[in-house]
N, C-alpha and C positions, 0 to 999 in steps of 0.2 A: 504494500500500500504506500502509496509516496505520501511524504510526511506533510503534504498540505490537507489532504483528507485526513491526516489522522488530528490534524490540529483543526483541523472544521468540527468533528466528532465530540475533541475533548470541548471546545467551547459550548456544543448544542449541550453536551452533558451537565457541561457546567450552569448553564440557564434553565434546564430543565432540573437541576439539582439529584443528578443521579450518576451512577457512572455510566461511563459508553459500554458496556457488554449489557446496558439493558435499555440503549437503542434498537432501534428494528433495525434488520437487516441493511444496508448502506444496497445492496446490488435489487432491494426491492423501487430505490429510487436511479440507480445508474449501474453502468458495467463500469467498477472498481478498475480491474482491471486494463479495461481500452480506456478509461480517464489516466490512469497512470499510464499509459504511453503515450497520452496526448500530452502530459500535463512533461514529463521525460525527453518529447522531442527536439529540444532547445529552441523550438518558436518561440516569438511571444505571443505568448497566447492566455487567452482566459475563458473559464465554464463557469456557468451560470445554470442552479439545477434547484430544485425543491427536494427538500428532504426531511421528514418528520417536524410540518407545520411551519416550515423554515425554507428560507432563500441563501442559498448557498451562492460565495462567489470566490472562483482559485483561480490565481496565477499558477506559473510556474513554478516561482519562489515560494517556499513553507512558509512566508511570514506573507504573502499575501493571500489572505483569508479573510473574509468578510461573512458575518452570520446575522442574519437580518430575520426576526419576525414577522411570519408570512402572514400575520393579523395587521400590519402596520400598513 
C-alpha cells in the first residue's frame, strides 16, 4: 500500500475515532493496488475518491493527503 493511502486511512481513523482495521475495506471504494501504481508512476498526479463518508485527495507524495467530510 503506498504510504499516502495508509496516511488517508490513519486520518479517516482518527476523525472517526477508531483504529483503521475497523474501517471497511479500502478496495470496497478503489483498487488499492492500481492506485498505488498510479500514485508510484513518478507523474504528477493526483486521485480524488470517496471512501467511508469521506472525500479522499492523494498526491504522489505521502504528505499530500487531504481528508475532507463528505457531509461538508
Amino acid at each position: 500500500m503506498h504510504p499516502a493511502l495508509a496516511t488517508a486511512l490513519t486520518r479517516i481513523a482518527a476523525h472517526e475515532g477508531c483504529d483503521r482495521s475497523a474501517l471497511p475495506p479500502l478496495y470496497d471504494a478503489v483498487d488499492p493496488e492500481a492506485l498505488t501504481t498510479v500514485l508510484e508512476s513518478n507523474a504528477d498526479v493526483t486521485v480524488r475518491f470517496e471512501y467511508g463518508g469521506y472525500r479522499v485527495v492523494v498526491g504522489s507524495d505521502p504528505d499530500e493527503v487531504t481528508v475532507i467530510d463528505a457531509d461538508r
